[in-house]
N, CA, C and O atoms as a printed pandas DataFrame, in Angstrom:
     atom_number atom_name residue_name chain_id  residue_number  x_coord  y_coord  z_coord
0              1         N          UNK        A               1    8.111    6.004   16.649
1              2        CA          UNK        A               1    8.267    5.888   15.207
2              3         C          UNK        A               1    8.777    7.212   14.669
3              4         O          UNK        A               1    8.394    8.285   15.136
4              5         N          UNK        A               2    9.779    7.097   13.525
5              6        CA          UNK        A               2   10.405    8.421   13.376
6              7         C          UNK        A               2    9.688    8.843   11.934
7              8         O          UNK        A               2    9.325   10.002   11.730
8              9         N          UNK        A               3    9.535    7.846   11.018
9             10        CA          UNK        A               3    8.554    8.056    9.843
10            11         C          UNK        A               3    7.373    7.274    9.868
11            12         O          UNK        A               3    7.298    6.235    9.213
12            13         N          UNK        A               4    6.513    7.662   10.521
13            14        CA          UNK        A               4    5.204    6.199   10.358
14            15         C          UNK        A               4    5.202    5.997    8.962
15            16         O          UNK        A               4    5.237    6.799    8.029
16            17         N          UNK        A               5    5.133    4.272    9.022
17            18        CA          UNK        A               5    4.609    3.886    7.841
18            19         C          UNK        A               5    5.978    3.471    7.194
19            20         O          UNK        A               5    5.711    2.951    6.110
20            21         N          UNK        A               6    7.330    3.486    7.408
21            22        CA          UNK        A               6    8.117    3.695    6.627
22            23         C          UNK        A               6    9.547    2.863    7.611
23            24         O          UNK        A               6   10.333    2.002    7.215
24            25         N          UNK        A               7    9.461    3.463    8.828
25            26        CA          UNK        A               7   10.497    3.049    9.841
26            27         C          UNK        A               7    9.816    2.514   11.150
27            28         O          UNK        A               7    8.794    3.024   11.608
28            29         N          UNK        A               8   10.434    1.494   11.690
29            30        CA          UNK        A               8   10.374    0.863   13.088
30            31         C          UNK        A               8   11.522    0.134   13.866
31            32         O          UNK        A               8   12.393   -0.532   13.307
32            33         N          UNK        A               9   11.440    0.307   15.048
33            34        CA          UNK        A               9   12.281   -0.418   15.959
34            35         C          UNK        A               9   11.992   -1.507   15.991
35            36         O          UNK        A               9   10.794   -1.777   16.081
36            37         N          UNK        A              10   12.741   -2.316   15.944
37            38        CA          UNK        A              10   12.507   -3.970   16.366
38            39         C          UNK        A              10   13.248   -4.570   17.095
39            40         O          UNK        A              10   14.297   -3.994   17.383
40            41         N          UNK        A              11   13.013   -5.855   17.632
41            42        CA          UNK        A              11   13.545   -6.394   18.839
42            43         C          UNK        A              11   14.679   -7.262   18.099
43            44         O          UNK        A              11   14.607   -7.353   16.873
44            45         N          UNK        A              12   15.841   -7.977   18.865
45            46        CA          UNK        A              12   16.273   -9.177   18.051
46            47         C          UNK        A              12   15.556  -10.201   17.822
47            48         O          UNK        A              12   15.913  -11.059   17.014
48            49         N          UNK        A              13   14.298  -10.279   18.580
49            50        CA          UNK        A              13   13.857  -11.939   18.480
50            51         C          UNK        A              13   13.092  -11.405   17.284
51            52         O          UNK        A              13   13.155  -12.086   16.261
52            53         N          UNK        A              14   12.468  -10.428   17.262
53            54        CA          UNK        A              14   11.689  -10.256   15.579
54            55         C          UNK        A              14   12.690  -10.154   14.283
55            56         O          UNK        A              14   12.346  -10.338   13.115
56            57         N          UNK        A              15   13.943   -9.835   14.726
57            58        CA          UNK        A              15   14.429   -9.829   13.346
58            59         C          UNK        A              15   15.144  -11.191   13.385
59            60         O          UNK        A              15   15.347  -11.493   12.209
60            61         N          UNK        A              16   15.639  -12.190   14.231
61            62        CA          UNK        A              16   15.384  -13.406   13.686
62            63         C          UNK        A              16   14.824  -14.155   12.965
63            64         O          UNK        A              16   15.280  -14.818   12.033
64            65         N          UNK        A              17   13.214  -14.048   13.591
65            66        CA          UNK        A              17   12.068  -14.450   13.391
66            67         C          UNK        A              17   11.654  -14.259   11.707
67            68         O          UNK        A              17   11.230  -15.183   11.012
68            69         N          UNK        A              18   11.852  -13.020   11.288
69            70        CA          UNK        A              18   11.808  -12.081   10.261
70            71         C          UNK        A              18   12.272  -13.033    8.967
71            72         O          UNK        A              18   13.157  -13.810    9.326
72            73         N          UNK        A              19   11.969  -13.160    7.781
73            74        CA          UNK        A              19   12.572  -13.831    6.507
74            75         C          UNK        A              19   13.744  -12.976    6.227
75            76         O          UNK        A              19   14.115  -11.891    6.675
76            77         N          UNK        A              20   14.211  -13.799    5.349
77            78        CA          UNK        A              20   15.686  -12.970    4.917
78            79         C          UNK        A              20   14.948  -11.042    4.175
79            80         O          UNK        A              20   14.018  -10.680    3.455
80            81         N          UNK        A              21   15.902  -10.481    4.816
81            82        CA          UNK        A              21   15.330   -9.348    3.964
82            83         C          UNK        A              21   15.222   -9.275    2.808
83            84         O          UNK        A              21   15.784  -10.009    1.995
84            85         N          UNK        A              22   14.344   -8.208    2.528
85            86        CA          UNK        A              22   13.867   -8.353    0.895
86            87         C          UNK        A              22   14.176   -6.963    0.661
87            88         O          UNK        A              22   14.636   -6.210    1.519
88            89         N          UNK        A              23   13.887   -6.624   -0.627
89            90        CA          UNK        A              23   14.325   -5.662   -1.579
90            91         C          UNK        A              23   13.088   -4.404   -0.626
91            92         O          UNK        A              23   13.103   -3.226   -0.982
92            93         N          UNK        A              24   12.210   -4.819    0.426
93            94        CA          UNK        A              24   11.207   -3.723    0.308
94            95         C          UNK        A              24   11.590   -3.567    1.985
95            96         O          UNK        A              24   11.072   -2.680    2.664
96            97         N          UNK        A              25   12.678   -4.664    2.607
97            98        CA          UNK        A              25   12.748   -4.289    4.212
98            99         C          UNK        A              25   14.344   -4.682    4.202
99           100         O          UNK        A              25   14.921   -5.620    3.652
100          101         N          UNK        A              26   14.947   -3.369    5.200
101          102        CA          UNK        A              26   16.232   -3.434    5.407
102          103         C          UNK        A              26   16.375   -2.770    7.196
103          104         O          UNK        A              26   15.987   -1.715    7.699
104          105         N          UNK        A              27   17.169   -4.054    7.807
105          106        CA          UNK        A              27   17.667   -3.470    9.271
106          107         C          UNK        A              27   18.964   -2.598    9.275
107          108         O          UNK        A              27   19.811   -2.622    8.381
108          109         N          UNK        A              28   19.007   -1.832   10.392
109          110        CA          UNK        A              28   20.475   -1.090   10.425
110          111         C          UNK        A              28   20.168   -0.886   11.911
111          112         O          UNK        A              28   19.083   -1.072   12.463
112          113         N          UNK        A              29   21.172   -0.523   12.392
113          114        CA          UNK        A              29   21.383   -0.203   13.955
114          115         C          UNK        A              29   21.968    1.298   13.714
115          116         O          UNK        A              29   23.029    1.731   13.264
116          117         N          UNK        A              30   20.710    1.921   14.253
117          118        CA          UNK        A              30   21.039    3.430   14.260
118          119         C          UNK        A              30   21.758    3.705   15.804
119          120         O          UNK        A              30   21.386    3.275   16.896
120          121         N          UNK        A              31   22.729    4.434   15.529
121          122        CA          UNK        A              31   23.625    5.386   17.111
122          123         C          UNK        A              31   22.760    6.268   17.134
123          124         O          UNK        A              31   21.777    5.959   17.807
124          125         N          UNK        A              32   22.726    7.393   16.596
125          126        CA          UNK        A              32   22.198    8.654   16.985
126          127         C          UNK        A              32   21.454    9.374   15.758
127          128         O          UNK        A              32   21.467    8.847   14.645
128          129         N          UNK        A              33   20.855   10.501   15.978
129          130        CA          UNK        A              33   20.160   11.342   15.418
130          131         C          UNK        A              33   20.442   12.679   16.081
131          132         O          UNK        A              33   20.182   13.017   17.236
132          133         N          UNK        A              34   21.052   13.396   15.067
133          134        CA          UNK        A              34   20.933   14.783   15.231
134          135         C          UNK        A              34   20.485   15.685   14.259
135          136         O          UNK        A              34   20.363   15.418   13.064
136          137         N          UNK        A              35   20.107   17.350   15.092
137          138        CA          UNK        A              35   19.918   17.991   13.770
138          139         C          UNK        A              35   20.900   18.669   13.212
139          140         O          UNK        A              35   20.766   19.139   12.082
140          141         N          UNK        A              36   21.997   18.810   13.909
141          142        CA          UNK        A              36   23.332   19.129   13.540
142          143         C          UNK        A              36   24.054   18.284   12.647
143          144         O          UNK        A              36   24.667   17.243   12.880
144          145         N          UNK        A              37   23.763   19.307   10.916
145          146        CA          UNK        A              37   24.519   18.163   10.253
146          147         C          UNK        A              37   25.852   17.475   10.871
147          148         O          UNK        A              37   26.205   16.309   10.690
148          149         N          UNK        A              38   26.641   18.661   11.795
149          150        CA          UNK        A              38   28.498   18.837   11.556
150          151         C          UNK        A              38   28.176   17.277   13.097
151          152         O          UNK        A              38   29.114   16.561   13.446
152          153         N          UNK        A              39   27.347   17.191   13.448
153          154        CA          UNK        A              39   27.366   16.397   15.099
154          155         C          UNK        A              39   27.348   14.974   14.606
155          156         O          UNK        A              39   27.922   13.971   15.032
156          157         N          UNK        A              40   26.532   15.162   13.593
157          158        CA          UNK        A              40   26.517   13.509   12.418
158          159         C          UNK        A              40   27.935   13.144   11.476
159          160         O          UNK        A              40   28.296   12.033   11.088
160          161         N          UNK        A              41   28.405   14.093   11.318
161          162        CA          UNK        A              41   29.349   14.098   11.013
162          163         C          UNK        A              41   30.930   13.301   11.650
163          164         O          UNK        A              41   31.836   12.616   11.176
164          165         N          UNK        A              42   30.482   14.016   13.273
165          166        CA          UNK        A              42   31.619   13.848   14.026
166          167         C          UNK        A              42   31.438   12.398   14.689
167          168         O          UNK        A              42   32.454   11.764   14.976
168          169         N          UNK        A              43   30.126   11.841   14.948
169          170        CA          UNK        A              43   29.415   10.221   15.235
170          171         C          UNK        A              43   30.537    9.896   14.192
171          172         O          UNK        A              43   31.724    9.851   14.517
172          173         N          UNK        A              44   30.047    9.652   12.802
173          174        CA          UNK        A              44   30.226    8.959   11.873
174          175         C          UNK        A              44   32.156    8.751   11.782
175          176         O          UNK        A              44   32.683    7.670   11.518
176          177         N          UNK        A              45   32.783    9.794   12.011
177          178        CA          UNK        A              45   33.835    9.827   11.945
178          179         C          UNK        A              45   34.819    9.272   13.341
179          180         O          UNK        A              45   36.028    9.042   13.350
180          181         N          UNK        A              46   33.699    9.144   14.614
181          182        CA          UNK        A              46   34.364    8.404   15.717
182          183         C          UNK        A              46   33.825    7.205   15.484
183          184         O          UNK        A              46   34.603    6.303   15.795
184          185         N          UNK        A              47   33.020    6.914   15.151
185          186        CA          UNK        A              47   32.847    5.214   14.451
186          187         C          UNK        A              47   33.822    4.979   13.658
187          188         O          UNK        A              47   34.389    3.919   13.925
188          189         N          UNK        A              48   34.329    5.653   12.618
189          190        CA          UNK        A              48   35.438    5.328   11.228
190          191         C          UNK        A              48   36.662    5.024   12.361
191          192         O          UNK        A              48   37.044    3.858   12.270
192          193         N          UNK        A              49   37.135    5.549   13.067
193          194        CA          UNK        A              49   38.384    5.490   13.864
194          195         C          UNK        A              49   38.060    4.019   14.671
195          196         O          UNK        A              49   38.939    3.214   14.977
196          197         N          UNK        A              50   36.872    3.880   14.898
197          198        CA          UNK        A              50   37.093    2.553   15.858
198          199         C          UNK        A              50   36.643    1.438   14.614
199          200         O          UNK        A              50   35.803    0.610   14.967
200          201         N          UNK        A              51   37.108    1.353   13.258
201          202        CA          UNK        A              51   36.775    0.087   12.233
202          203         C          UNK        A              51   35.255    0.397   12.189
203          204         O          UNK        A              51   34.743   -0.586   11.654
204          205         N          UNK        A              52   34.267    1.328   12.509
205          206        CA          UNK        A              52   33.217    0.785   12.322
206          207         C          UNK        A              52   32.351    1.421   11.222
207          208         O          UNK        A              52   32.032    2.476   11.770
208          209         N          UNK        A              53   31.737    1.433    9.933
209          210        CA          UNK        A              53   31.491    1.840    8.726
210          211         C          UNK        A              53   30.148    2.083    8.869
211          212         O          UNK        A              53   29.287    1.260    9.181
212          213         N          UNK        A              54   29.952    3.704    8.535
213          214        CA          UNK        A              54   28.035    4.233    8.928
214          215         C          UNK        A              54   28.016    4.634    7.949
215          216         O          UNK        A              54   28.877    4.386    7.106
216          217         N          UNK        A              55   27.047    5.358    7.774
217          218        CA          UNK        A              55   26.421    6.017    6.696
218          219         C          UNK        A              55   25.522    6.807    7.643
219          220         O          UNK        A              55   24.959    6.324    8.625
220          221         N          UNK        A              56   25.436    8.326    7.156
221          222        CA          UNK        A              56   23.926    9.407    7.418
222          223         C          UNK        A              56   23.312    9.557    6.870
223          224         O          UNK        A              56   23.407   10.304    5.896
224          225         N          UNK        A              57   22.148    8.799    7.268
225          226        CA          UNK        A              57   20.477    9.184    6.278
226          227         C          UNK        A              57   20.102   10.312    7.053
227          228         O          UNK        A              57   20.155   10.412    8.278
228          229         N          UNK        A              58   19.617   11.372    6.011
229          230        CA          UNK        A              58   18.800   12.779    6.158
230          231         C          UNK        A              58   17.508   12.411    5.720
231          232         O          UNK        A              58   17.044   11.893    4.705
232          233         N          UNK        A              59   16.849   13.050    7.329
233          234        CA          UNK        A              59   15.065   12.561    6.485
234          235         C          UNK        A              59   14.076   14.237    7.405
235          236         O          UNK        A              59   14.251   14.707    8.529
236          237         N          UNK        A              60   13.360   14.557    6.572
237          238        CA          UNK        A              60   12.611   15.639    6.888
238          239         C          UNK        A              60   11.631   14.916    8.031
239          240         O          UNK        A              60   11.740   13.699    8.182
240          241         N          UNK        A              61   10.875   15.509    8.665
241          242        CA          UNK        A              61   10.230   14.820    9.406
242          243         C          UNK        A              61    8.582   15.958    9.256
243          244         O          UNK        A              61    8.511   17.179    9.112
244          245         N          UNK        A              62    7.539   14.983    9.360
245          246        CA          UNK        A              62    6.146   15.567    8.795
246          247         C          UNK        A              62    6.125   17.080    9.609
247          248         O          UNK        A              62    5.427   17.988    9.159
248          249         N          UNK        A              63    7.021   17.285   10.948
249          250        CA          UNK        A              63    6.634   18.921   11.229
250          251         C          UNK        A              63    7.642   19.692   10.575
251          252         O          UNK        A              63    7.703   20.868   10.934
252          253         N          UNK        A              64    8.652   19.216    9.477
253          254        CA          UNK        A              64    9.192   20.058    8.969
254          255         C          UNK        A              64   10.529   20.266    9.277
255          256         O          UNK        A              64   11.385   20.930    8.692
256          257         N          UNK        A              65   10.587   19.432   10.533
257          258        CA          UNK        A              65   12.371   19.402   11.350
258          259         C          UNK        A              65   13.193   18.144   10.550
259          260         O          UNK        A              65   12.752   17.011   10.361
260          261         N          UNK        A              66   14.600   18.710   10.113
261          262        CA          UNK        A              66   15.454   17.303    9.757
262          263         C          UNK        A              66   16.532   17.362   10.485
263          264         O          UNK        A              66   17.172   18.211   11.105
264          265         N          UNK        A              67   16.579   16.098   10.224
265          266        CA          UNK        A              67   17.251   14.838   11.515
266          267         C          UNK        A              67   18.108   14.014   10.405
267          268         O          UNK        A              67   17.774   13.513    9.331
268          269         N          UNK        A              68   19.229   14.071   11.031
269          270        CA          UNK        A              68   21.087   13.350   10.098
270          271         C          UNK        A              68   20.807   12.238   11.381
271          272         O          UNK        A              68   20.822   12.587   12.561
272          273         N          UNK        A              69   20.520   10.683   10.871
273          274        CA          UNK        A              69   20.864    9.877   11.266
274          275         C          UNK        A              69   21.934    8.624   11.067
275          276         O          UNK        A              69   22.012    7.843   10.119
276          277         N          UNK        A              70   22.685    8.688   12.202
277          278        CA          UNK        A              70   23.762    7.930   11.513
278          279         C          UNK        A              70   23.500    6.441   12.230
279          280         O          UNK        A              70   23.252    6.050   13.371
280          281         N          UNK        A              71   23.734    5.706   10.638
281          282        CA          UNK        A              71   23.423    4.155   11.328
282          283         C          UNK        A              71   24.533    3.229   10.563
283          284         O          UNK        A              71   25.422    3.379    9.725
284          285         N          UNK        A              72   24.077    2.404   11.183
285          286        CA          UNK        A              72   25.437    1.093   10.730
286          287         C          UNK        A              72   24.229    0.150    9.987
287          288         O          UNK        A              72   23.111    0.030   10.487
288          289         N          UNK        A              73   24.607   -0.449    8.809
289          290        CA          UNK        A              73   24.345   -1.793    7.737
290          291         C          UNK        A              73   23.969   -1.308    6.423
291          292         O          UNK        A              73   24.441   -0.269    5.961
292          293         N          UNK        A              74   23.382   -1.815    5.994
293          294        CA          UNK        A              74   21.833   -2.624    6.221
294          295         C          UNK        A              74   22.881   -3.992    6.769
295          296         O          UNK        A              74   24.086   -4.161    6.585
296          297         N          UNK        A              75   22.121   -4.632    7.320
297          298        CA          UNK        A              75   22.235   -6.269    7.723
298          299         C          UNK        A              75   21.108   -7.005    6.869
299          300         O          UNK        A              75   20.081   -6.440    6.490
300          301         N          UNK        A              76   21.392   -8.181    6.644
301          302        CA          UNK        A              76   20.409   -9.189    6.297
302          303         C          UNK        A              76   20.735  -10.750    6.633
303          304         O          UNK        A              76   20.407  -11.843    6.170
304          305         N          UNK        A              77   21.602  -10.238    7.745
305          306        CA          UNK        A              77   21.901  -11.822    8.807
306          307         C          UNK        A              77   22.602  -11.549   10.184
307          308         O          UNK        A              77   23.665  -10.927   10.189
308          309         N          UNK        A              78   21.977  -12.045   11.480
309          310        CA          UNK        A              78   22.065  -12.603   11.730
310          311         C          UNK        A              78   23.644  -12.140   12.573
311          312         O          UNK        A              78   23.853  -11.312   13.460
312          313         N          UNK        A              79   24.498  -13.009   11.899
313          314        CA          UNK        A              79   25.721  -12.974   11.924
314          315         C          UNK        A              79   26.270  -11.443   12.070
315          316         O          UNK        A              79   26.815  -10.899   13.031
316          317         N          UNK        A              80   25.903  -10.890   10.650
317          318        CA          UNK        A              80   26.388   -9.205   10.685
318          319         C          UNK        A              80   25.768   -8.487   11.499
319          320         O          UNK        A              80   26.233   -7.352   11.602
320          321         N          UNK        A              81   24.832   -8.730   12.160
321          322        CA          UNK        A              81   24.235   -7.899   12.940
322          323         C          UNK        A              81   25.037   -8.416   14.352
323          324         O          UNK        A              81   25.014   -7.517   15.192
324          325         N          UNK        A              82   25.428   -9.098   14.613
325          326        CA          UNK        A              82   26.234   -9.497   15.981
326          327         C          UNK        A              82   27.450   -9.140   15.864
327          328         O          UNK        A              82   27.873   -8.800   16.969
328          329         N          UNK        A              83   28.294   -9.041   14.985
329          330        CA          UNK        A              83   29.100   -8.451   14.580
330          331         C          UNK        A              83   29.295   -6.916   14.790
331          332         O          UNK        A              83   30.377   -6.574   15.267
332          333         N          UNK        A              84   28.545   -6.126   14.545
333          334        CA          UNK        A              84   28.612   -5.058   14.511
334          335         C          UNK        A              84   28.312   -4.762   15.820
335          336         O          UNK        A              84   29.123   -3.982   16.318
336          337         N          UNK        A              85   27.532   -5.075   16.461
337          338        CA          UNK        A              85   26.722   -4.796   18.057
338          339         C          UNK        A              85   27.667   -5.253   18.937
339          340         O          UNK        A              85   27.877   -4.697   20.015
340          341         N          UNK        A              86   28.277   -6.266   18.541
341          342        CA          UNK        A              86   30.043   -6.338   19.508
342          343         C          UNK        A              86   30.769   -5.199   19.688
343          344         O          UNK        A              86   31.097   -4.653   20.741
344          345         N          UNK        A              87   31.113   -4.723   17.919
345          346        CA          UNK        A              87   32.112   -3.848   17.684
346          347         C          UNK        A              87   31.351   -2.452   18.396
347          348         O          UNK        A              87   32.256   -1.814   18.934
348          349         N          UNK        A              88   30.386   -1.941   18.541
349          350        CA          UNK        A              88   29.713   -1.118   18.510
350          351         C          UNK        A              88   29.684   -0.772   20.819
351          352         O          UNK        A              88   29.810    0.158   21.615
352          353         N          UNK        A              89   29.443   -2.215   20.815
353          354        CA          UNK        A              89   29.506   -1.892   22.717
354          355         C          UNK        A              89   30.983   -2.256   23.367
355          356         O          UNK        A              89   31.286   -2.253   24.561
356          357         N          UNK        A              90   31.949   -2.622   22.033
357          358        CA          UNK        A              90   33.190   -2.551   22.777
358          359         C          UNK        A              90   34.111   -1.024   22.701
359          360         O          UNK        A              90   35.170   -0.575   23.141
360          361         N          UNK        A              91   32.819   -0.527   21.739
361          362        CA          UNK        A              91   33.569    1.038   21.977
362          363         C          UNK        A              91   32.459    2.216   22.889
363          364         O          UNK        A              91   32.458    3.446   22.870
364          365         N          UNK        A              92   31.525    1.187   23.689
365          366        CA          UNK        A              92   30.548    2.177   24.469
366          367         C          UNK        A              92   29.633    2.821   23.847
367          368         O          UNK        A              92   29.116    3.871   24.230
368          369         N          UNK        A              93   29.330    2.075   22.615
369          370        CA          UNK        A              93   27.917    3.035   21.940
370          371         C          UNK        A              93   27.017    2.240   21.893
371          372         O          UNK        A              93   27.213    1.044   21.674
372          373         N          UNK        A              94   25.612    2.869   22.135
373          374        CA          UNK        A              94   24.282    2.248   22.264
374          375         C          UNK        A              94   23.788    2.286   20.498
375          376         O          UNK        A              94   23.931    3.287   19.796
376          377         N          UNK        A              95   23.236    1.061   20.045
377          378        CA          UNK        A              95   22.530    1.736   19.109
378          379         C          UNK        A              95   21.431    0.513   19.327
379          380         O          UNK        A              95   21.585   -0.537   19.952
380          381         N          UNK        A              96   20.020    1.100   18.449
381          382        CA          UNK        A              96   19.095    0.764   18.469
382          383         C          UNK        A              96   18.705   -0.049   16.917
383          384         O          UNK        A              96   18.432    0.574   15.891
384          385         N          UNK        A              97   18.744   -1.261   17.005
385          386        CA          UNK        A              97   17.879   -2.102   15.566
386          387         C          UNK        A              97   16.455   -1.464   14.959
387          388         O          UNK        A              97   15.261   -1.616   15.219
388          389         N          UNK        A              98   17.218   -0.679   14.022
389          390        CA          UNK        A              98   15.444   -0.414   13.074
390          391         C          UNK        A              98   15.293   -1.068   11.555
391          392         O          UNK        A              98   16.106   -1.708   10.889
392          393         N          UNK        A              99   14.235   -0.747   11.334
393          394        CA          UNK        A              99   13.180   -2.032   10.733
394          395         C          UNK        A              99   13.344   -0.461    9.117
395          396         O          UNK        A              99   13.064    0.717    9.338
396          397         N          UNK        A             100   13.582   -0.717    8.440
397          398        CA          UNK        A             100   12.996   -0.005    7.376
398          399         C          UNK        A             100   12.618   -0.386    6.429
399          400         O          UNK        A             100   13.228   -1.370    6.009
400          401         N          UNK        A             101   11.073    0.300    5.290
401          402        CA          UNK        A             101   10.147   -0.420    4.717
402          403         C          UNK        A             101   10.170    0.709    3.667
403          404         O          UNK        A             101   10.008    1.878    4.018
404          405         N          UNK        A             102   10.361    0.383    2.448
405          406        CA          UNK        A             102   10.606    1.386    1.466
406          407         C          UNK        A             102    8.994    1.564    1.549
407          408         O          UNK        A             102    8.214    0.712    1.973
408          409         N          UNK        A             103    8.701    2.697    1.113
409          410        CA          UNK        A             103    7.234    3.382    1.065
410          411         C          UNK        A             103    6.032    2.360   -0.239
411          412         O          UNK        A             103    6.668    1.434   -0.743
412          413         N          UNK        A             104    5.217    2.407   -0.522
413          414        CA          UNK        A             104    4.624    1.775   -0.948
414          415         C          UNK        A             104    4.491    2.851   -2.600
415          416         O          UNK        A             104    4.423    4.080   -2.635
416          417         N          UNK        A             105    4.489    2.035   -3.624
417          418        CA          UNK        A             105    4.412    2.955   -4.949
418          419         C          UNK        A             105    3.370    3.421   -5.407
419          420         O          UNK        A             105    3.397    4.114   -6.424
């Protein structure tokens, strides 16, 4: 877990399983994490060259270290999520389905 309480990995059969996302849970398939902003940078920009559209979330982490993660969606089907995981292993990149849960108010 990279934020307890906040982020998780999930399998495909759970995010099937899963209701349509809601306003308080969103999937994305993260590539990588670095602490090098310029390394998130250069992910994000060899994804752009192969059609594929990320975004870098920056998140502090409770010992104080931050981490530029670059991920692909949000998804909320299904469909887009197969989509992307095609595009994503026909250019040799691993990424991992996480679960995110906006914090509680």
């Amino acid at each position: 877990k990279i934020l307890p309480g906040t982020e998780e990995a999930v399998t495909d059969k759970e995010f099937k399983r899963a209701p349509a996302a809601s306003a308080k849970e969103v999937y994305f398939l993260q590539v990588a994490a670095f602490q090098n902003p310029s390394d998130a940078d250069n992910m994000k920009a060899k994804l752009a060259l192969a059609g594929i559209e990320a975004q870098i979330q920056t998140a502090t982490l409770p010992d104080g270290k931050v981490w530029h993660r670059v991920r692909v969606g949000p998804f909320s089907g299904q469909d887009e999520l197969s989509k992307s995981r095609t595009a994503l292993k026909e250019n040799n990149i691993e990424a991992n389905l996480i679960k995110v849960r906006e914090p509680a108010p």
